[in-house]
KELODREN-666341 format. One line per 5 residues: number of its first residue (from 0); their letters; for each residue x, y, z of N, C-alpha, C, CB. Coordinates in Angstrom, 1 decimal, decimal comma. Glycine has a CB too. Layout:
BEGIN
NUM) a) X Y Z X Y Z X Y Z X Y Z  ... .
***
This chain:
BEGIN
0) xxxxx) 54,1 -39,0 54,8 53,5 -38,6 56,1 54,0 -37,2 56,4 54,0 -39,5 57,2  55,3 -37,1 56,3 55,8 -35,7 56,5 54,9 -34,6 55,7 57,4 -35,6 56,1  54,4 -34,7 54,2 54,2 -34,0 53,3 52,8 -33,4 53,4 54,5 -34,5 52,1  52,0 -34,8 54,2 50,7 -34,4 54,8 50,5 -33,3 55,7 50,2 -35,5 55,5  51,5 -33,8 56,6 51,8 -32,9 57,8 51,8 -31,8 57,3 52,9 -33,1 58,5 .
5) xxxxx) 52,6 -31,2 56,5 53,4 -30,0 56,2 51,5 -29,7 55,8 55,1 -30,0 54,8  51,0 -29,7 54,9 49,7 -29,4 54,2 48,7 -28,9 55,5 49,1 -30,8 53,2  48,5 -30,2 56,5 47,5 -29,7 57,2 48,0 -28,9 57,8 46,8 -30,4 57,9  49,2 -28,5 58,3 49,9 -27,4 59,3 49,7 -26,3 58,0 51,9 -27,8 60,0  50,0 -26,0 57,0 49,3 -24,7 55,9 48,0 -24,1 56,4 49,0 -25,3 54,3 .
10) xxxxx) 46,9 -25,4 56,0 45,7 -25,2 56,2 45,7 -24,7 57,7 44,8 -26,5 55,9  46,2 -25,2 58,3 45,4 -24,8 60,0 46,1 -23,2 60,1 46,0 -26,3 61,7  47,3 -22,9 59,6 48,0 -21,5 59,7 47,2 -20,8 58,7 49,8 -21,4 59,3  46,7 -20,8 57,9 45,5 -20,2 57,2 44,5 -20,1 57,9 45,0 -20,9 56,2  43,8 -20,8 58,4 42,3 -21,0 59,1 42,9 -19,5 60,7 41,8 -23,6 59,8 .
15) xxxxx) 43,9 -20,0 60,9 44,5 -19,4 62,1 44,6 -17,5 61,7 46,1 -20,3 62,5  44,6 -17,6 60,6 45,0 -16,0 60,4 43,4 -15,2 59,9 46,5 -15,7 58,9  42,3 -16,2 59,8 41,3 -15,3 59,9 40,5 -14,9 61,1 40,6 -15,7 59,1  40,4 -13,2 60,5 40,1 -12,2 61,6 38,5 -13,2 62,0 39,8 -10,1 60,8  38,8 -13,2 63,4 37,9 -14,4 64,1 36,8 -12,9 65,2 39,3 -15,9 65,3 .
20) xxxxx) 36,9 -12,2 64,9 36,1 -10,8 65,7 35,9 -11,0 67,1 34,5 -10,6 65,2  34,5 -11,9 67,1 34,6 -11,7 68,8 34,5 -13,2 69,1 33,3 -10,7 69,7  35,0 -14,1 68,2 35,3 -15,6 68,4 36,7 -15,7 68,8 35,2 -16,5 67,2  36,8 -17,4 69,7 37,9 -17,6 70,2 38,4 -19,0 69,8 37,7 -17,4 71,5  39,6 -19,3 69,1 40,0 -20,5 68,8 40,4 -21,5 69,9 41,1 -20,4 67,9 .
25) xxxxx) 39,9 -22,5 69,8 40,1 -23,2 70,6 40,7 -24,3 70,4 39,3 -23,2 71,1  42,2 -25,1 70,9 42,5 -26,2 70,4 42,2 -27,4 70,8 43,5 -26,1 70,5  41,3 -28,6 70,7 41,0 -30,0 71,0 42,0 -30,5 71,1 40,2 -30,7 70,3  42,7 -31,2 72,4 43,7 -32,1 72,6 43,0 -33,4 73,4 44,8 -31,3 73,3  43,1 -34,4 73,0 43,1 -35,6 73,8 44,4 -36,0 74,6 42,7 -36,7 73,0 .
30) xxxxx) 44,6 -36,5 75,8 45,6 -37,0 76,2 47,2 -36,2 75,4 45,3 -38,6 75,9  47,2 -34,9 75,8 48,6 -34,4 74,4 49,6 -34,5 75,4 48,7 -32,3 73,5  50,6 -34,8 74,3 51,7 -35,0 74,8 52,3 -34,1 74,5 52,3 -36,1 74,5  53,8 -33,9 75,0 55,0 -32,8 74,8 55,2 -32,6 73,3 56,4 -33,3 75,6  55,3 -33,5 72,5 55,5 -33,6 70,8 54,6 -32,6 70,3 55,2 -35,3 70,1 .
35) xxxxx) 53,4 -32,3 71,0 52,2 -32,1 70,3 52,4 -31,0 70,8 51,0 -32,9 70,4  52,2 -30,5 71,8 52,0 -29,3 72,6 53,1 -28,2 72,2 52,2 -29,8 74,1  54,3 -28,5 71,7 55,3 -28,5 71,3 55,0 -27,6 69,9 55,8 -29,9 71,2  54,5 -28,1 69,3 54,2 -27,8 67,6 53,4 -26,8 67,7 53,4 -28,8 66,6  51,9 -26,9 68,6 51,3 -25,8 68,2 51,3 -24,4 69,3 49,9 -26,4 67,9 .
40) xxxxx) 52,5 -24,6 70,3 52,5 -23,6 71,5 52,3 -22,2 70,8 53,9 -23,6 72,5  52,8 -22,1 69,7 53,2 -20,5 68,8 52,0 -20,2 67,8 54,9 -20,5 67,7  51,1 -21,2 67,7 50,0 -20,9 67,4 48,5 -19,9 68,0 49,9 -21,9 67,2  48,5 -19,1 67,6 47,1 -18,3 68,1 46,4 -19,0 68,7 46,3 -17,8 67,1  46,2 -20,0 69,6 44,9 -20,9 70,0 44,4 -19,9 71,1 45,1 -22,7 70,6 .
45) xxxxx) 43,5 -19,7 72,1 42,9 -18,7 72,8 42,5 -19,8 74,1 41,6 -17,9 71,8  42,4 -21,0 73,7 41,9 -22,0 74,9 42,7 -22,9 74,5 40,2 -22,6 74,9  43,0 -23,9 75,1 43,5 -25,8 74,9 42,2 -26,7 75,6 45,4 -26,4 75,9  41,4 -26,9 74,7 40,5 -28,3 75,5 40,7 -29,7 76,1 39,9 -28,8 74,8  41,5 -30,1 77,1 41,9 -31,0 76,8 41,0 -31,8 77,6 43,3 -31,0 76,8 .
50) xxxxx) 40,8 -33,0 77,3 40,7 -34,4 77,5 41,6 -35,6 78,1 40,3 -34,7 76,5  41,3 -36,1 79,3 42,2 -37,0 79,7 43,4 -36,9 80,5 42,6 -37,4 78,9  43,7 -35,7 81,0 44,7 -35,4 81,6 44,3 -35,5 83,1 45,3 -34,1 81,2  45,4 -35,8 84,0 44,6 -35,4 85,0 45,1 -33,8 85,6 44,7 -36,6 86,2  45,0 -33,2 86,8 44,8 -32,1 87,6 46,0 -31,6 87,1 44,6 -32,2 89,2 .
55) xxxxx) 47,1 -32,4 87,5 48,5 -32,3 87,1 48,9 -32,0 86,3 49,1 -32,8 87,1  48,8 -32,8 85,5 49,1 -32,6 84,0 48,2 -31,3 83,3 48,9 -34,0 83,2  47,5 -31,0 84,0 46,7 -29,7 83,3 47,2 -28,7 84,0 45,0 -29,7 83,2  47,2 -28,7 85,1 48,4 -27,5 85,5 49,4 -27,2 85,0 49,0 -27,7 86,3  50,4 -28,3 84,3 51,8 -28,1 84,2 51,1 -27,2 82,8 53,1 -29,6 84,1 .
60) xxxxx) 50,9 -28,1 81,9 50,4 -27,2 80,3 50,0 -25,6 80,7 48,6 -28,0 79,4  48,8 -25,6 81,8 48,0 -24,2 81,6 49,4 -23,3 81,9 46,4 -23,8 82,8  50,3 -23,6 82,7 51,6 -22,9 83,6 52,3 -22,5 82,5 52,7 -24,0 84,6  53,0 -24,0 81,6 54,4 -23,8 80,7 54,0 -22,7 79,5 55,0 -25,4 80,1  52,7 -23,1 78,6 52,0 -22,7 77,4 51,5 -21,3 78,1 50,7 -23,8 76,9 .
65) xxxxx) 51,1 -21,1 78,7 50,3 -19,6 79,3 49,0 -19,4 78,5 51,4 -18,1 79,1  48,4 -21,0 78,3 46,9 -20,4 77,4 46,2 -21,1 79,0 46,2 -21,4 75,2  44,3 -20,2 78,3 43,7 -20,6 79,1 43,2 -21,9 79,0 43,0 -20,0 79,2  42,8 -22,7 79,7 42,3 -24,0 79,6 40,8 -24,3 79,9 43,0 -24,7 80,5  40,2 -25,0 78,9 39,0 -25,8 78,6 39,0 -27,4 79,6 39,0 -26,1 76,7 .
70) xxxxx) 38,5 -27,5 80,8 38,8 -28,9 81,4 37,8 -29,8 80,6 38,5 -28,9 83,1  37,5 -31,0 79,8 37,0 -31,9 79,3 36,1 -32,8 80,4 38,2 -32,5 78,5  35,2 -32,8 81,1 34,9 -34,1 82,0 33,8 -34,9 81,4 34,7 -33,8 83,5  33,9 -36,1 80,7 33,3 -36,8 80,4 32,4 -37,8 81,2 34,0 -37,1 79,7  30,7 -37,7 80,8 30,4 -38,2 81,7 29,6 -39,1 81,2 30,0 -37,4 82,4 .
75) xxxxx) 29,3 -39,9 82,3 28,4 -41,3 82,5 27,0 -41,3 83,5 29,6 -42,5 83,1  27,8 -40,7 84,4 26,8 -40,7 85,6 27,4 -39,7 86,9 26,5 -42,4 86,1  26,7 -39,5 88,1 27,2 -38,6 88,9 28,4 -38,6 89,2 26,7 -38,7 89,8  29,1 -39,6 89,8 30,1 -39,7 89,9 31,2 -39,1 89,3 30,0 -40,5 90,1  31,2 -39,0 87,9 31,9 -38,2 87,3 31,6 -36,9 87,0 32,0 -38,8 86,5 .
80) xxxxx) 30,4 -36,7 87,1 30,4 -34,9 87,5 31,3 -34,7 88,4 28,8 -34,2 88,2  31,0 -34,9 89,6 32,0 -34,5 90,5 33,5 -34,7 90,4 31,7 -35,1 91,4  34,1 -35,2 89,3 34,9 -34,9 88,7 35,8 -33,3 88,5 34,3 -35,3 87,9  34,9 -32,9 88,3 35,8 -31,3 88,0 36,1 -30,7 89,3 34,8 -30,1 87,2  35,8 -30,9 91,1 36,3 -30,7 91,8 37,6 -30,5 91,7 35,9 -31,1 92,3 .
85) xxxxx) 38,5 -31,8 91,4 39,8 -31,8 91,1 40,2 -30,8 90,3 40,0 -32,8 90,7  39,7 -29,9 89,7 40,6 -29,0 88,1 39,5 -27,4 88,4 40,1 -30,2 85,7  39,5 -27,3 90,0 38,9 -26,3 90,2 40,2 -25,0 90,2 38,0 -26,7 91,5  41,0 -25,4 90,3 42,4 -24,4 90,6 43,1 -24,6 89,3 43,5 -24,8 92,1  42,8 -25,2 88,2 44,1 -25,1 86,9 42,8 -24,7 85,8 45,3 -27,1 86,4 .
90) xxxxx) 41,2 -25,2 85,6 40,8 -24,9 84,5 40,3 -23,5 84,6 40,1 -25,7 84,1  39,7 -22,7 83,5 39,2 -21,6 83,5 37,6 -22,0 83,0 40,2 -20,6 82,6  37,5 -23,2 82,2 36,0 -23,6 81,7 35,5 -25,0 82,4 36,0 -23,7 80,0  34,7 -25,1 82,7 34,7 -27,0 82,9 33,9 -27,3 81,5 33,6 -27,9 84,9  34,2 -28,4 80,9 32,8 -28,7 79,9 33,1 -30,2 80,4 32,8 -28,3 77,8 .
95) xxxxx) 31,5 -30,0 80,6 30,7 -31,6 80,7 30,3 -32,0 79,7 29,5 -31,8 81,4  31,2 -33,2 79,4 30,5 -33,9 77,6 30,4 -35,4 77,8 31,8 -33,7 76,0  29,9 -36,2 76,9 29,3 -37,5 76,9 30,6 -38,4 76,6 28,2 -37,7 75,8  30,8 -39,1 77,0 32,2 -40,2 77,2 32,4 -40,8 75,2 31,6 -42,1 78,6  31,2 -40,4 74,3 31,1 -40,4 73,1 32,6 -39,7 71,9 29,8 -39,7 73,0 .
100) xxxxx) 32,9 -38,8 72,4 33,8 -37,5 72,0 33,0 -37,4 70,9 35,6 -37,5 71,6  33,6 -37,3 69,4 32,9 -36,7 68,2 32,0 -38,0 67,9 34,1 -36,2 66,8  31,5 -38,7 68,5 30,5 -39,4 68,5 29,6 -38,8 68,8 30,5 -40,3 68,9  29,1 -37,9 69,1 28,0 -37,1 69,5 27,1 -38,4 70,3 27,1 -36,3 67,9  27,9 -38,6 71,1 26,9 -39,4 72,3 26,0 -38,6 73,2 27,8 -40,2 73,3 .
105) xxxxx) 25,0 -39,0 73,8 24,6 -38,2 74,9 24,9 -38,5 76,3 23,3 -38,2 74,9  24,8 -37,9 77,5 24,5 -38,2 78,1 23,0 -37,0 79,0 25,7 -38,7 78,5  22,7 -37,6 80,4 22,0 -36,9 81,2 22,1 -36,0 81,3 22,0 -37,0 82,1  22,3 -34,6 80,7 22,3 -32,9 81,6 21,4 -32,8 82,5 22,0 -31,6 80,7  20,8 -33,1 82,8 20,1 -33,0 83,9 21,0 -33,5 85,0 18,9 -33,6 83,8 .
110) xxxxx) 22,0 -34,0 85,0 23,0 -34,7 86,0 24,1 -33,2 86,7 24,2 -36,1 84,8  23,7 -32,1 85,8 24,7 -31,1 85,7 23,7 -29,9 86,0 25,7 -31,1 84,2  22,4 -29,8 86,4 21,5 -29,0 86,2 21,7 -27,8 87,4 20,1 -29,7 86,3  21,7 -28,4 88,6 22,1 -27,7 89,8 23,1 -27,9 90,2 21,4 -27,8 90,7  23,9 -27,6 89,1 25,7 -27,3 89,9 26,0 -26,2 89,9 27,1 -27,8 89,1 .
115) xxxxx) 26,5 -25,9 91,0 27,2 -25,0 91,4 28,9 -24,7 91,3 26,7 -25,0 92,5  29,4 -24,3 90,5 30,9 -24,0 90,3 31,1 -22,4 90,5 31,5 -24,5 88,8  32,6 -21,8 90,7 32,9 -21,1 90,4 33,8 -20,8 89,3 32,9 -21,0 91,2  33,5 -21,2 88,3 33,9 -21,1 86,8 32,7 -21,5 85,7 35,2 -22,0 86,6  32,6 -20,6 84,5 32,4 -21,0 83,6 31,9 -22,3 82,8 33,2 -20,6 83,4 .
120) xxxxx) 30,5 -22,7 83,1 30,6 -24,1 82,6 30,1 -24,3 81,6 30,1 -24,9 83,2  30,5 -25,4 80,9 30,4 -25,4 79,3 29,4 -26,9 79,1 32,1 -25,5 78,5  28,9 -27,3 78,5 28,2 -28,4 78,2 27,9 -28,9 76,7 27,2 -28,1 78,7  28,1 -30,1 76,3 28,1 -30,6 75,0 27,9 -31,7 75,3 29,3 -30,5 74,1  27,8 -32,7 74,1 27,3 -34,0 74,3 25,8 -34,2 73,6 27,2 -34,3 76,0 .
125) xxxxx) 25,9 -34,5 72,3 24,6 -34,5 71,1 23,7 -33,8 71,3 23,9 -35,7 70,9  24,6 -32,3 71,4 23,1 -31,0 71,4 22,7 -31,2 70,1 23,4 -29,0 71,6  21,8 -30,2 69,3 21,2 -30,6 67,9 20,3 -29,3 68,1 20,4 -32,2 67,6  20,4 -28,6 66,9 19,9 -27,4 66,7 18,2 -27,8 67,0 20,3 -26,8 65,0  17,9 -29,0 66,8 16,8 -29,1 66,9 16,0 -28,7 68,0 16,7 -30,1 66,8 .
130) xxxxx) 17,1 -29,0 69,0 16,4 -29,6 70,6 15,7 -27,6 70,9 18,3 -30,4 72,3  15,0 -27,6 71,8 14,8 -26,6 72,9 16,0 -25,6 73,1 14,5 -27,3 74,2  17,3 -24,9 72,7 18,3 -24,4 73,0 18,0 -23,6 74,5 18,7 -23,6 71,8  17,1 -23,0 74,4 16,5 -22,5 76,3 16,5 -23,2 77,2 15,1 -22,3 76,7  16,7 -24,5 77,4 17,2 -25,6 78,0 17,9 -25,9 78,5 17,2 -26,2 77,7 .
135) xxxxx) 19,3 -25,2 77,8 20,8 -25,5 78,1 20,8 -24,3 78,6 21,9 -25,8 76,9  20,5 -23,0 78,3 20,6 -21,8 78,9 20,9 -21,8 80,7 19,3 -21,1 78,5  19,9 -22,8 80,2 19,2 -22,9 82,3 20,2 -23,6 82,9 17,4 -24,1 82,7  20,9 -24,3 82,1 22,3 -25,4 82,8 23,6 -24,9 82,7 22,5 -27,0 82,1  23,8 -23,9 81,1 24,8 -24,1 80,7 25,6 -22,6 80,7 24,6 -24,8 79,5 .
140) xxxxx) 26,9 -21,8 81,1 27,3 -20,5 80,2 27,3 -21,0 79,0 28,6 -19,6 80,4  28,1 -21,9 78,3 29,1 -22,2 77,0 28,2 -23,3 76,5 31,0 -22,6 77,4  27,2 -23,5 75,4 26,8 -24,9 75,1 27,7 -25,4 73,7 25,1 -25,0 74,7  28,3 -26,4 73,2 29,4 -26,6 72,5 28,7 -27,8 71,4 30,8 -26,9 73,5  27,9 -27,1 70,7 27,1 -27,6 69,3 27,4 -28,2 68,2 26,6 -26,8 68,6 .
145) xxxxx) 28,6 -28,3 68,1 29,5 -28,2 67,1 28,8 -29,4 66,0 31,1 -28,6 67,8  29,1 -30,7 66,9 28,2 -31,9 65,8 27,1 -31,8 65,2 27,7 -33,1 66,2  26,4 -30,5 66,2 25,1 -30,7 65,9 24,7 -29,6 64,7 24,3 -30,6 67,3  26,0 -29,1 64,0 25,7 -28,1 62,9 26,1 -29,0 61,7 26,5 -26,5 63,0  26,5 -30,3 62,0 27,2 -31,1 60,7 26,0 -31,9 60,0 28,4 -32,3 61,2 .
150) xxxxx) 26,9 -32,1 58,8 25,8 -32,9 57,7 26,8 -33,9 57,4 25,1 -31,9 56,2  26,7 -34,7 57,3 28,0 -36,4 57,1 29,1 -36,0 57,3 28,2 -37,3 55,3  29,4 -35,3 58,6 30,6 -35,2 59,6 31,3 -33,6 58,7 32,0 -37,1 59,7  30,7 -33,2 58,3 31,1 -31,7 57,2 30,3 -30,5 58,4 29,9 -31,8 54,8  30,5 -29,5 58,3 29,9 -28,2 58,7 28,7 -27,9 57,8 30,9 -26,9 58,7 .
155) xxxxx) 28,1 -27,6 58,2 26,7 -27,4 57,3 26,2 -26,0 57,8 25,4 -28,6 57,7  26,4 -25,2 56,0 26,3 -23,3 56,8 24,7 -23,4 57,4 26,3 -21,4 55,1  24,0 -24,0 56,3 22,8 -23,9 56,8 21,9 -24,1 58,1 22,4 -24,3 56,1  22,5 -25,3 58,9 22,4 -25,6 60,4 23,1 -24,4 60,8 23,0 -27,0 60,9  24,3 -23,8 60,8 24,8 -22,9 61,6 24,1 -21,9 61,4 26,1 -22,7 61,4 .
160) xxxxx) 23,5 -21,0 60,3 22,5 -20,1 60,4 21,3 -20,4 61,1 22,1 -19,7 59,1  20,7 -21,2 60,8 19,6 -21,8 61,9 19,7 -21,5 63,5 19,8 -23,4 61,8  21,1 -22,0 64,3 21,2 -21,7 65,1 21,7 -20,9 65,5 21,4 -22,2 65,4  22,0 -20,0 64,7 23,1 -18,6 65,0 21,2 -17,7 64,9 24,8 -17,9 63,1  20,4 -18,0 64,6 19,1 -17,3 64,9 18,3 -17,6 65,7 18,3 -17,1 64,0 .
165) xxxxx) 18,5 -18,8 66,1 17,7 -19,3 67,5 18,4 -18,6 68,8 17,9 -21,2 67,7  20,2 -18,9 68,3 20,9 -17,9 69,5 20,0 -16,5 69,9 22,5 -17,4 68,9  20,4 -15,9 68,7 19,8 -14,7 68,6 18,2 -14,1 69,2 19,9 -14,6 67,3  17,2 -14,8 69,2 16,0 -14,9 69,8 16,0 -15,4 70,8 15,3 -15,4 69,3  17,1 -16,1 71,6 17,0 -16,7 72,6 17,4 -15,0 73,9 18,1 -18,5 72,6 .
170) xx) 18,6 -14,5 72,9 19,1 -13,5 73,5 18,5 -12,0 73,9 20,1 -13,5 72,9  17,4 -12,0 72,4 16,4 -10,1 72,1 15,4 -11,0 73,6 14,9 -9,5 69,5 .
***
């Protein structure tokens, strides 16, 4: 277990030292604990996403770590939009995503269409290069695609070029 460890902590200190230009690493944490938070504080990450914490506990992290923070609010239905009221003073992004995580579940964006925040909002939850990307524009700053560039849970360049030119036309 240890020897695994040691390997994926290589790989990820590798992945971490390429010149990333005008990209920003971002760390995915579910529910992290001190053990965890711990290991990767001295790592380059640029955001922490986390999931599951509440207000508090995402305060104390954004405070002790001094990164910015990605708030996670997973959703079902209204009620949980309203959700990110609470993490209006500790996050710097809100992302609204589907209670799925790397399930690429959906839910409603349209639940999130006419929100109004004063931060940065992000949106994910089984986008797909396919869909309308002008769509999210209208809801979203940050849309977070990620599943939707995979091929049997792998990165797929060729979805990512796809959408890196839809970006691009969405933007001339």
């Amino acid at each position: 277990m240890v020897l695994l460890l040691i390997i994926q902590n290589q790989k990820l200190n590798d992945l971490l030292k390429i010149n990333k230009k005008n990209s920003k690493y971002v760390a995915v944490l579910v529910s992290p604990n001190e053990n965890i938070l711990e290991k990767i504080k001295d790592l380059p990450f640029d955001y922490y996403q986390i999931y599951n914490c509440s207000s508090y506990e995402v305060k104390y992290i954004k405070e002790k770590y001094k990164k910015k923070i990605i708030v996670a609010i997973t959703v079902e239905d209204q009620k949980d939009v309203m959700k990110f009221m609470e993490y209006r003073e500790c996050a710097d992004i809100i992302l609204f995503d589907s209670k799925g995580y790397e399930k690429s579940l959906s839910f409603d964006h349209q639940l999130i269409k006419n929100l109004k925040i004063d931060k940065e909002l992000m949106l994910a939850g089984n986008i797909h290069i396919e869909d309308n990307l002008q769509n999210y524009k209208e809801i979203a700053d940050i849309v977070d695609i990620s599943g939707g560039v995979e091929t049997s849970g792998l990165k797929d360049t060729s979805k990512i070029n796809i959408f890196l030119n839809k970006i691009k036309q969405i933007n001339d």
